[in-house]
BANU-908360 format. One record per residue (C-alpha): residue in one letter; y, z, x; residue number from 1. Coordinates in Angstrom, 1 decimal, decimal comma. Layout:
N
atom r A; y Y; z Z; x X; k NUM
...
end
This chain:
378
atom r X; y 0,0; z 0,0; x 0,0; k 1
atom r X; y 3,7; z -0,9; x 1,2; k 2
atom r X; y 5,7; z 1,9; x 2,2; k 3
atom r X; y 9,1; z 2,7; x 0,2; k 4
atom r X; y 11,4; z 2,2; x 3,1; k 5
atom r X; y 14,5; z 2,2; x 0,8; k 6
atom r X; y 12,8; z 5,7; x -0,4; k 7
atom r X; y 12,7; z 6,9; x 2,6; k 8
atom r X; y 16,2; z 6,5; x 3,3; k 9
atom r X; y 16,9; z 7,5; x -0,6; k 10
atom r X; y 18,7; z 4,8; x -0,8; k 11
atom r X; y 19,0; z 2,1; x -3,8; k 12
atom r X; y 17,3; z -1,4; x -3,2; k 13
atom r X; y 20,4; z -2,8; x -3,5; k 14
atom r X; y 22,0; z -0,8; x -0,9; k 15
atom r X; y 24,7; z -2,2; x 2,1; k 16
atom r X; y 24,1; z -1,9; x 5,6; k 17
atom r X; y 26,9; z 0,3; x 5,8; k 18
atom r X; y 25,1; z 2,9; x 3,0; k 19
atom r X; y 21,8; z 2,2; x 4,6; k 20
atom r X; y 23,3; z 3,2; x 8,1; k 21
atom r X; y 25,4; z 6,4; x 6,4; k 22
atom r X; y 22,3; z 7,6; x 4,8; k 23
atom r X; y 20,1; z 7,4; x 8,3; k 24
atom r X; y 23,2; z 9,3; x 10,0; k 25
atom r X; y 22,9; z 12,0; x 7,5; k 26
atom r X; y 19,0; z 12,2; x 7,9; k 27
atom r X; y 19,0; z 11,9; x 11,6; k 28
atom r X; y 21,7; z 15,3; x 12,0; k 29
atom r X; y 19,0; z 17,1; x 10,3; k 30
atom r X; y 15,7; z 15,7; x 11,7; k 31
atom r X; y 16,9; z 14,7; x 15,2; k 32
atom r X; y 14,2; z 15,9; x 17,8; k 33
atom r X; y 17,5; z 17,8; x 19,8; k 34
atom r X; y 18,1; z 19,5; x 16,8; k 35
atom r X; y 15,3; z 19,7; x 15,1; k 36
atom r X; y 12,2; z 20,3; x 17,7; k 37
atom r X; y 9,0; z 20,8; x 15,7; k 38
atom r X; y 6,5; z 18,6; x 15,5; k 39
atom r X; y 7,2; z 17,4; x 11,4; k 40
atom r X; y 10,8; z 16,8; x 12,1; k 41
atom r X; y 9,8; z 14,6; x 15,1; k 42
atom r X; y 7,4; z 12,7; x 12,7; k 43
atom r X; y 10,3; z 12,8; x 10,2; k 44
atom r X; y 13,0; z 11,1; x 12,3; k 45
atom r X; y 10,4; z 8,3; x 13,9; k 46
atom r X; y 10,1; z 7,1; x 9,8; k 47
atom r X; y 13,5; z 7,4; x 8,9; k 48
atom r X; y 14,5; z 5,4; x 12,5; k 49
atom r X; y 11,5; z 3,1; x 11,2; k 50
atom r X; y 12,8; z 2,4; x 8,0; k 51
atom r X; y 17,0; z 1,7; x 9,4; k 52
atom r X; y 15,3; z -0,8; x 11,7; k 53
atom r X; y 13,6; z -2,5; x 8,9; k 54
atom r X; y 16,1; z -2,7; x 6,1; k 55
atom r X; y 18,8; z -3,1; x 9,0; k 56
atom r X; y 16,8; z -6,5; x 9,3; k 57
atom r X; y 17,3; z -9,4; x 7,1; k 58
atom r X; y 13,9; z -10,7; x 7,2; k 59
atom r X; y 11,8; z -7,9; x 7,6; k 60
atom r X; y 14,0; z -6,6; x 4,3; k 61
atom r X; y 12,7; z -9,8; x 2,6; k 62
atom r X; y 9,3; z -8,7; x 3,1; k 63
atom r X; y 10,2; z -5,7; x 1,5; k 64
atom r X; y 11,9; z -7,0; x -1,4; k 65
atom r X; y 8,6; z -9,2; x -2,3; k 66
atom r X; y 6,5; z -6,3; x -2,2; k 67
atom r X; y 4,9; z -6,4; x 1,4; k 68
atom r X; y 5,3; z -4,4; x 4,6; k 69
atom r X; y 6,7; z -6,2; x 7,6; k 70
atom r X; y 5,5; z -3,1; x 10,1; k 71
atom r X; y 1,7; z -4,2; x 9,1; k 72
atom r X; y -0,5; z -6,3; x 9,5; k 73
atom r X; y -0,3; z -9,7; x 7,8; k 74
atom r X; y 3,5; z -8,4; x 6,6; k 75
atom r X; y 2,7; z -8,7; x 3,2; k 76
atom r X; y 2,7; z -12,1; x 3,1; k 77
atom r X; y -0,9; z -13,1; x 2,5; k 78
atom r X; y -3,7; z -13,8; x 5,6; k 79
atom r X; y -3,9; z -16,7; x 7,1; k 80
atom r X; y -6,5; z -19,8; x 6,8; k 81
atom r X; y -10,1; z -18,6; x 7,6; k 82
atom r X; y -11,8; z -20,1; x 10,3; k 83
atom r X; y -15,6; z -20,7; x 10,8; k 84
atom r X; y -18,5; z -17,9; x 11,3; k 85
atom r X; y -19,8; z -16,4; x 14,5; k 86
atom r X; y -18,3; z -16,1; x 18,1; k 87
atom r X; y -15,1; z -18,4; x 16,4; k 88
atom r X; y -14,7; z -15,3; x 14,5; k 89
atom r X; y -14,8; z -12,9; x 17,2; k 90
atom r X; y -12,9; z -15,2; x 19,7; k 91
atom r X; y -10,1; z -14,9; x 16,8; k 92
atom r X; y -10,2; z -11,0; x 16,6; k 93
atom r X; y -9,6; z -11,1; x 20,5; k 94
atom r X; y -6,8; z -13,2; x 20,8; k 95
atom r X; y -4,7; z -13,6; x 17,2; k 96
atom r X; y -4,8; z -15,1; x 14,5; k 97
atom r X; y -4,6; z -14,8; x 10,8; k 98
atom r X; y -3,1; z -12,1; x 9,1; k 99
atom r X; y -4,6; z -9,7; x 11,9; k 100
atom r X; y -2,8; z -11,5; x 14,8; k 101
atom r X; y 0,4; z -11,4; x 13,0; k 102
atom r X; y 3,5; z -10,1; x 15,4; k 103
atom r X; y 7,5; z -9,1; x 14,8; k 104
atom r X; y 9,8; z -11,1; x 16,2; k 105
atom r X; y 12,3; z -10,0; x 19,4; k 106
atom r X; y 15,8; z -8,6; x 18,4; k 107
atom r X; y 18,1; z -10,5; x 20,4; k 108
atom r X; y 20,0; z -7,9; x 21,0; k 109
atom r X; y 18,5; z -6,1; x 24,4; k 110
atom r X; y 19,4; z -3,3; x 26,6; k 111
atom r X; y 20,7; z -4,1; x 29,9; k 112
atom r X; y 19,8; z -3,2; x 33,3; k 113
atom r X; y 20,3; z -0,2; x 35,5; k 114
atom r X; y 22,9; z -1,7; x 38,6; k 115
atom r X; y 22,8; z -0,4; x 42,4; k 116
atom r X; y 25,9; z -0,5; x 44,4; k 117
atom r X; y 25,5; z 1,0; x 48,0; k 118
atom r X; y 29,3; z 2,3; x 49,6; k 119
atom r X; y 29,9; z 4,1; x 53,0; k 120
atom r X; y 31,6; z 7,3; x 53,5; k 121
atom r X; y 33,3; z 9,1; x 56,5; k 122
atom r X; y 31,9; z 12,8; x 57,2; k 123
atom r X; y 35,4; z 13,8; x 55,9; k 124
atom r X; y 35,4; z 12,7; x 53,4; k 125
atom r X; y 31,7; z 13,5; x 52,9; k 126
atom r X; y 33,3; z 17,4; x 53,1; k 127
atom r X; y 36,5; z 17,0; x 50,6; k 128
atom r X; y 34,8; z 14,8; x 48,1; k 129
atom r X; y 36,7; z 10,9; x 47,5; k 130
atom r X; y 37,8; z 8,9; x 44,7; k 131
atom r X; y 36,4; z 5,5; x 46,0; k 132
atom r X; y 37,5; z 2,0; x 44,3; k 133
atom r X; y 34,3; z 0,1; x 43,8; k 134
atom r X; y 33,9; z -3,7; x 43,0; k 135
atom r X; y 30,5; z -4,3; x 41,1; k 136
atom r X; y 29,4; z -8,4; x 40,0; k 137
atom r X; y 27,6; z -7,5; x 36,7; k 138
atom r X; y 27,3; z -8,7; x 33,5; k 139
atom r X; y 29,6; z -7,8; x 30,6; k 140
atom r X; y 30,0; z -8,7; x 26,9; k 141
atom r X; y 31,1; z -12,1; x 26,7; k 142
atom r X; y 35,2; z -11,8; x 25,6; k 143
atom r X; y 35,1; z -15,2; x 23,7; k 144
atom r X; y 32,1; z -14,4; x 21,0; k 145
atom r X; y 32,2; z -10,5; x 21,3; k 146
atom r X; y 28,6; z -10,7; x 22,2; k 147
atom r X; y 27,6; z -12,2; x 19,0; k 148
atom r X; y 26,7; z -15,4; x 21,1; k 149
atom r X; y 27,8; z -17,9; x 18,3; k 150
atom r X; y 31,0; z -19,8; x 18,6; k 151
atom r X; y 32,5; z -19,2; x 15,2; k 152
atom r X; y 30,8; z -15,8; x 15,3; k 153
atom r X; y 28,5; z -16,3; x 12,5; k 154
atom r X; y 24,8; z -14,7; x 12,0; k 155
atom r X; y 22,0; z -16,6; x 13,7; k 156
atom r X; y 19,7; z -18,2; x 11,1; k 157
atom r X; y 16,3; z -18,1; x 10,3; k 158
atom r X; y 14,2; z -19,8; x 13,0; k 159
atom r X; y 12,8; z -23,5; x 11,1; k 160
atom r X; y 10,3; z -24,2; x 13,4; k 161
atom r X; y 8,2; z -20,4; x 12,8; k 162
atom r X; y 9,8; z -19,6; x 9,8; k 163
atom r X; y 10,7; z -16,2; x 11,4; k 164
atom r X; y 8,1; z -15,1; x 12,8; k 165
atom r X; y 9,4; z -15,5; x 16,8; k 166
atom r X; y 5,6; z -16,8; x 17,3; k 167
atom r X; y 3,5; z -19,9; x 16,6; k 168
atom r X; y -0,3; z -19,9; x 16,4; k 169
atom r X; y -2,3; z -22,9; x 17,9; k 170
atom r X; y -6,2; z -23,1; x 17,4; k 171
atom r X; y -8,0; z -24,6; x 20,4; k 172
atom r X; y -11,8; z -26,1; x 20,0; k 173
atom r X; y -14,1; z -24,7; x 22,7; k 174
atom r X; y -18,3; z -24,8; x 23,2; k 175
atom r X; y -17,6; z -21,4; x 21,7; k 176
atom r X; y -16,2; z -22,3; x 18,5; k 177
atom r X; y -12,7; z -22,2; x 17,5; k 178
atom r X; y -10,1; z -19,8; x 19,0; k 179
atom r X; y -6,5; z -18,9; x 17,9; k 180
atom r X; y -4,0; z -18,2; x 20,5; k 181
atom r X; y 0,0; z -16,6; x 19,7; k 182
atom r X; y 2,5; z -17,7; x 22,0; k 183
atom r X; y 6,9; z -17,9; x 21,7; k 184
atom r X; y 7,8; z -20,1; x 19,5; k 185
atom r X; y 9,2; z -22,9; x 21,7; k 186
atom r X; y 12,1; z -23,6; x 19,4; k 187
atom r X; y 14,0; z -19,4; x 19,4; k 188
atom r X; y 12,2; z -18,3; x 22,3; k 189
atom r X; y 10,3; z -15,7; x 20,4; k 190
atom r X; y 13,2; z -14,4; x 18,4; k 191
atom r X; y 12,7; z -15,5; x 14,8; k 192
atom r X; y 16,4; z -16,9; x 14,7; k 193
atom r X; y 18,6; z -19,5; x 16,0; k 194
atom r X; y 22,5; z -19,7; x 16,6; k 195
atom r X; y 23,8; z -22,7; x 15,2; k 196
atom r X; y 26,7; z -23,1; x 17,1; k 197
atom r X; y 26,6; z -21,3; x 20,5; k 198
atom r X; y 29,5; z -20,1; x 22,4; k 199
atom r X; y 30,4; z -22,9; x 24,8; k 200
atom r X; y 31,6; z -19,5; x 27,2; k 201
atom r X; y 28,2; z -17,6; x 27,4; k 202
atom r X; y 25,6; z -20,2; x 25,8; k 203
atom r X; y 24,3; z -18,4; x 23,6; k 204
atom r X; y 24,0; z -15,6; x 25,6; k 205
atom r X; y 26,3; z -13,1; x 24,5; k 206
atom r X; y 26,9; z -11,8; x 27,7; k 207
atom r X; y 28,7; z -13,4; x 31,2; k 208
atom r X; y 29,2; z -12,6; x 35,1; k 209
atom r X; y 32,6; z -10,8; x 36,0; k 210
atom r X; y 33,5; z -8,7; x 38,8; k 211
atom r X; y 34,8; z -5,5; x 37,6; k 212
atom r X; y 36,8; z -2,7; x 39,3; k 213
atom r X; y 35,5; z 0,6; x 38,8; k 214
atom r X; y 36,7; z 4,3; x 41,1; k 215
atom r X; y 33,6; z 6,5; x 41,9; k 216
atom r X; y 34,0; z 10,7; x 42,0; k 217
atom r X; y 32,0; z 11,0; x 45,1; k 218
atom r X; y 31,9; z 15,0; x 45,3; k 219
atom r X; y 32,3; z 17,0; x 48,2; k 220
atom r X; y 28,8; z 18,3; x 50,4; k 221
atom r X; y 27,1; z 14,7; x 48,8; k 222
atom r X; y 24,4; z 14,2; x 51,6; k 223
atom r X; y 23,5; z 10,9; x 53,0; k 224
atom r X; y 21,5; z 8,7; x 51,2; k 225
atom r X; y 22,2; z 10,8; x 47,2; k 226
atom r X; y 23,2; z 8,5; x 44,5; k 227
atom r X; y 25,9; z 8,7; x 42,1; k 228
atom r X; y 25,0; z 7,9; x 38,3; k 229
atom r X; y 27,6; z 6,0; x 36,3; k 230
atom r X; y 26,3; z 5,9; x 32,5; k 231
atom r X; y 26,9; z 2,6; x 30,8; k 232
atom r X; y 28,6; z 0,8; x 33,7; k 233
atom r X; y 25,6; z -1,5; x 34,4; k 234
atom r X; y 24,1; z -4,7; x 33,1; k 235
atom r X; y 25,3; z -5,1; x 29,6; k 236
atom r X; y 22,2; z -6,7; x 28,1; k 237
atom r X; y 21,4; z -10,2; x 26,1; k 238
atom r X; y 22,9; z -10,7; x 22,8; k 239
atom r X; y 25,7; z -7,8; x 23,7; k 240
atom r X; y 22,9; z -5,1; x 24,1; k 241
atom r X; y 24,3; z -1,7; x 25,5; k 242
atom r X; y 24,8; z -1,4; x 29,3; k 243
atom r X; y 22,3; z -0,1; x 31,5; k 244
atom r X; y 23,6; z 2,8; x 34,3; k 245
atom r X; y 25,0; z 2,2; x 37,8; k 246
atom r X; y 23,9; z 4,1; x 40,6; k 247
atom r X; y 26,3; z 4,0; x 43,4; k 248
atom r X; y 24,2; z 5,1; x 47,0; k 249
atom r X; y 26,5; z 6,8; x 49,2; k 250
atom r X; y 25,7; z 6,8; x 52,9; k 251
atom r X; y 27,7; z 8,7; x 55,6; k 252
atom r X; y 29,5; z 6,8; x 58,8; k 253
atom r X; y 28,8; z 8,9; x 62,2; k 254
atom r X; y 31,3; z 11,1; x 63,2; k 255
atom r X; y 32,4; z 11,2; x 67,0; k 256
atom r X; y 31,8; z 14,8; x 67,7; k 257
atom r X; y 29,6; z 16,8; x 64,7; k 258
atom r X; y 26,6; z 16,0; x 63,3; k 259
atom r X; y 25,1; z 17,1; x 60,2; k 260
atom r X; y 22,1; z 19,2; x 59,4; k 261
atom r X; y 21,4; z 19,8; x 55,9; k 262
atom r X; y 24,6; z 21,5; x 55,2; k 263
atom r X; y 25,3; z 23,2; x 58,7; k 264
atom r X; y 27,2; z 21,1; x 61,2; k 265
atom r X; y 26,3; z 20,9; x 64,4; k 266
atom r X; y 28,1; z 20,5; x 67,8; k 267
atom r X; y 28,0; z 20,5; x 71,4; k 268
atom r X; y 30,1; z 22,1; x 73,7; k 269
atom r X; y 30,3; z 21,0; x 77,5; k 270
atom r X; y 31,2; z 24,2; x 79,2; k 271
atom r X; y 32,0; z 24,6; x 82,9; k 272
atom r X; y 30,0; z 27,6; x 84,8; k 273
atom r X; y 32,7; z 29,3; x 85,3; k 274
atom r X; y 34,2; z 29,2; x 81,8; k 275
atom r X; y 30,5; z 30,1; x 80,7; k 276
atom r X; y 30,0; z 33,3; x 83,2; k 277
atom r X; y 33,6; z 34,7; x 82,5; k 278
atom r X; y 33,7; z 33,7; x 78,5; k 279
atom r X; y 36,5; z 30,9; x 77,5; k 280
atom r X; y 37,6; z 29,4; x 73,8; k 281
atom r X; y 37,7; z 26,1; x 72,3; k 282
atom r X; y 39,4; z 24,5; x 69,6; k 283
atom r X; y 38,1; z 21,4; x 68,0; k 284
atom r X; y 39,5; z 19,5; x 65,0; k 285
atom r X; y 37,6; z 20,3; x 61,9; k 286
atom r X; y 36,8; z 18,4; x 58,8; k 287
atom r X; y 39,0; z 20,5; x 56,2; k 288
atom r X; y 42,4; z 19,1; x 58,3; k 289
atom r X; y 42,7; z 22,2; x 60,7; k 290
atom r X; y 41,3; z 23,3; x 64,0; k 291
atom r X; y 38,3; z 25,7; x 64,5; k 292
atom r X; y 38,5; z 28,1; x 67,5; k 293
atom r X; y 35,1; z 28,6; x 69,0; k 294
atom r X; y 34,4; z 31,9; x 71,5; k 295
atom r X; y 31,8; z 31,3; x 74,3; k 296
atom r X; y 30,7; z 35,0; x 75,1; k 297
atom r X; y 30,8; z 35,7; x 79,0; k 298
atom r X; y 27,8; z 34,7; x 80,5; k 299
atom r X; y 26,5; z 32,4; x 77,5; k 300
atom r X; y 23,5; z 30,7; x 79,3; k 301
atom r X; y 22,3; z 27,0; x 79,1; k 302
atom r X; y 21,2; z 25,3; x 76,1; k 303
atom r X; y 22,2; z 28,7; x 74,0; k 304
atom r X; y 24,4; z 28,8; x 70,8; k 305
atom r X; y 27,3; z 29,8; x 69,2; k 306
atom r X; y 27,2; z 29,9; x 65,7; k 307
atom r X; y 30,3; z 30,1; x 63,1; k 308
atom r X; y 29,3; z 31,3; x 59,7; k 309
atom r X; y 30,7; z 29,5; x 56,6; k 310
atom r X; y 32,3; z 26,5; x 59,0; k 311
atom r X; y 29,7; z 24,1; x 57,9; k 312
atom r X; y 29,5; z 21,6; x 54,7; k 313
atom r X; y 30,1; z 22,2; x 51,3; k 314
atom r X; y 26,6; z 22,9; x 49,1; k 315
atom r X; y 27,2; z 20,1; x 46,4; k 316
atom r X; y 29,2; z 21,4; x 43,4; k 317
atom r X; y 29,4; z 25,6; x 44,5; k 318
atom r X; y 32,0; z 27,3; x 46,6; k 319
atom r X; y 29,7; z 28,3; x 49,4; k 320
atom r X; y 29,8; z 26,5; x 53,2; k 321
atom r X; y 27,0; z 25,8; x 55,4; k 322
atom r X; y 27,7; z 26,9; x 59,1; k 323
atom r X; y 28,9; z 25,6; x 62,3; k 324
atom r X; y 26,6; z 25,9; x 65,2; k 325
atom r X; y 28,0; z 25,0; x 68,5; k 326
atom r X; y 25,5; z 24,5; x 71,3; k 327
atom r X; y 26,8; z 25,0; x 75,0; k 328
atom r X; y 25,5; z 22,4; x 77,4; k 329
atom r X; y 26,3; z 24,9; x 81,3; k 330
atom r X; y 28,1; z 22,2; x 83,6; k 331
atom r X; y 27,9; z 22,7; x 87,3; k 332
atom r X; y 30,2; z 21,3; x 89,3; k 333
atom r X; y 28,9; z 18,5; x 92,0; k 334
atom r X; y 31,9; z 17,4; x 94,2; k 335
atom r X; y 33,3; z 20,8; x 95,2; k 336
atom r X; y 36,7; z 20,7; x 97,5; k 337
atom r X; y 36,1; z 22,8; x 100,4; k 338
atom r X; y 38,7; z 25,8; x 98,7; k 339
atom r X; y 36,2; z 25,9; x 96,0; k 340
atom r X; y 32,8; z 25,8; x 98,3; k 341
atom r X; y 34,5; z 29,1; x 100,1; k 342
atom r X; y 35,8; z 30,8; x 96,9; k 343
atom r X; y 31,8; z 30,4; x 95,6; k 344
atom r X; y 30,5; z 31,0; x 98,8; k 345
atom r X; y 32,9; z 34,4; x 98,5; k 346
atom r X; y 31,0; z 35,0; x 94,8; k 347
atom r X; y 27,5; z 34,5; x 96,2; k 348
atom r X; y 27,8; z 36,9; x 99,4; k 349
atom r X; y 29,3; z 39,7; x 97,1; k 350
atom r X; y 26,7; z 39,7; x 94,4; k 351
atom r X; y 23,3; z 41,1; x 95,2; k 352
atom r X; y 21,0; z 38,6; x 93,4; k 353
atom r X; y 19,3; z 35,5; x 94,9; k 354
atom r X; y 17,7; z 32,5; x 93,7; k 355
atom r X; y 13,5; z 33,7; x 93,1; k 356
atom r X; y 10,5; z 32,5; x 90,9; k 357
atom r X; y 10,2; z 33,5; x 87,6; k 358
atom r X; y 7,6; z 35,4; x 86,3; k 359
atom r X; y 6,3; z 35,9; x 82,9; k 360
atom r X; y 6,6; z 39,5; x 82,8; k 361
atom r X; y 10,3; z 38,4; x 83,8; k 362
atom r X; y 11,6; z 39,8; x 80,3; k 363
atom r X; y 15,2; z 39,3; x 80,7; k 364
atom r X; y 14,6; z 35,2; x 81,4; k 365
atom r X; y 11,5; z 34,8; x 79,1; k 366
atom r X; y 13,5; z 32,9; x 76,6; k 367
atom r X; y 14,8; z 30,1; x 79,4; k 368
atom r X; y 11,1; z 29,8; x 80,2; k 369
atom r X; y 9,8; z 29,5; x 76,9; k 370
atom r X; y 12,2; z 26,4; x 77,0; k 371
atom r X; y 11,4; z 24,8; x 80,2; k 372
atom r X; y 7,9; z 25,4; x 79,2; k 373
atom r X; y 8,1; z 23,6; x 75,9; k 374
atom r X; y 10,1; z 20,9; x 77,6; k 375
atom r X; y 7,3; z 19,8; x 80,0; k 376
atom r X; y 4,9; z 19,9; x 77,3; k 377
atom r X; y 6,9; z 16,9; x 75,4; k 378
end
């Protein structure tokens, strides 16, 4: 038996569009799976969305009108011409045919496709966050036919060729009998409806390439390689179907002096021995606009670290930092002048340690031999 798709709706069988769409808005704010989660609502909503597309759609509301079903099989309209017994029969289960191979048409209007765009970044600007002006090539609705694809903007007419149906049925002779394929109808391309007079802008299409201009929020602490999601700035689809999304790939230019680490920066400091045994500061330019002033502790040994808390990279979208760790490369002179041989010669008589072997139960160097050690092993 035919569903009541107008009952469904509780609408009159001689309702509008616009009363048919009014009264699937009123059902949907009560049935709609965000509002309403259980498992009947959701059941609900999927036969009211049913029944909009169906009465929404001149020739599946035909069907409806003459008593049949377009949603099942055969559409009401009677099965098709039998075919002989045996494997024909089978053969014509398997691939169409009849009343049981019966199929909808294509709306011709389609979503469009999800857009990439990739764009480059400085570090800086990685760390403040950047309106960027973005040029994308897409496709958008076609301004001369508003998407409607047709010249004079009229509705697309019933397909001649399929009467419809977006499909035509051919019957082939094999040794096996006879066998009933479904392909496009050649004529609409599968959607049950031709435009008379297509727009000499689009052809048809709804939809044309432009370049469009769009500015991207890249937020600050956005690591290298995230994308951005732009809802509805993609492909706008065939017929004037909604745009997809663009996703805008940031990557991150290399910055002379710091390189990142998840969201600590990192840096290294070239520290003569001297400035290293009797402690010294440096001040670098930093990434907010200002100038960081690193310590390097007396005596800070080779290949150790200074580390500045909270001097790092934004974490995306909070109001914490990452940190800044500085590590301190010892350099020892090589082309001393002979005041500076004496002057170290001086240093070396008046302190009492020497040059030895270390040992493992050396405690106070065990780190700088864990290092060398792990070094020779690469």
């Amino acid at each position: 038996m035919a569903r009541d798709y107008y009952g469904i709706l509780g609408v009159d069988r001689e309702a509008t569009e616009q009363e048919i769409k009014k009264a699937y808005r009123k059902l949907a704010r009560k049935y709609h799976p965000d509002v309403n989660p259980s498992d009947e609502a959701q059941e609900k909503f999927a036969e009211i969305s049913l029944a909009q597309e169906v009465l929404l759609d001149p020739q599946k509301r035909s069907i409806v009108d003459r008593g049949g079903d377009p949603m099942e099989a055969g559409g009401g309209m009677g099965g098709g011409a039998g075919f002989g017994g045996g494997l024909g029969d089978i053969f014509e289960a398997f691939f169409g045919g009849g009343a049981g191979g019966a199929r909808q048409p294509r709306s011709r209007v389609q979503p469009g496709a999800d857009a990439l765009l990739r764009t480059s970044i400085t570090l800086q600007e990685a760390y403040t966050g950047v309106k960027q002006e973005v040029s994308v090539d897409t496709a958008v609705v076609c301004d001369k036919c508003h998407g409607t694809g047709s010249e004079s903007q009229s509705k697309p007419v019933t397909c001649d060729h399929c009467h419809g149906m977006g499909a035509v049925q051919e019957v082939q002779q094999s040794f096996l009998g006879n066998v009933m394929t479904t392909r496009d109808c050649p004529k609409c391309r599968g959607y049950g409806e031709i435009i008379k007079d297509p727009c000499g802008q689009c052809a048809g299409d709804g939809r044309v390439r432009a370049t469009r201009d769009l500015t991207v929020n890249i937020p600050a602490g956005i690591a290298n390689g995230m994308r951005i999601r732009m809802a509805s700035q993609g492909e706008v689809g065939h017929g004037g179907g909604p745009a997809g999304d663009l996703y805008v790939e940031v990557h991150t230019e290399p910055h002379p002096y710091f390189v990142r680490d998840g969201n600590d920066l990192l840096l290294q400091l070239n520290v003569p021995m001297v400035d290293a045994a009797l402690g010294t500061e440096i001040t670098v330019d930093n990434l907010a606009g200002g100038q960081t002033v690193i310590e390097v502790p007396a005596g800070t040994q080779p290949g150790e670290t200074v580390r500045l808390d909270g001097e790092g990279m934004p974490l995306l979208r909070t109001d914490r930092f990452g940190d800044l760790v500085a590590h301190v490369q010892v350099v020892v002179p090589t082309d001393l002048s002979s005041a500076e041989r004496e002057a170290l010669t001086k240093l070396r008589d008046a302190r009492s340690d020497s040059a030895e072997v270390h040992t493992e139960s050396d405690t106070a160097h065990e780190g700088f031999f864990g290092r060398m050690r792990d070094r020779f092993r690469r």
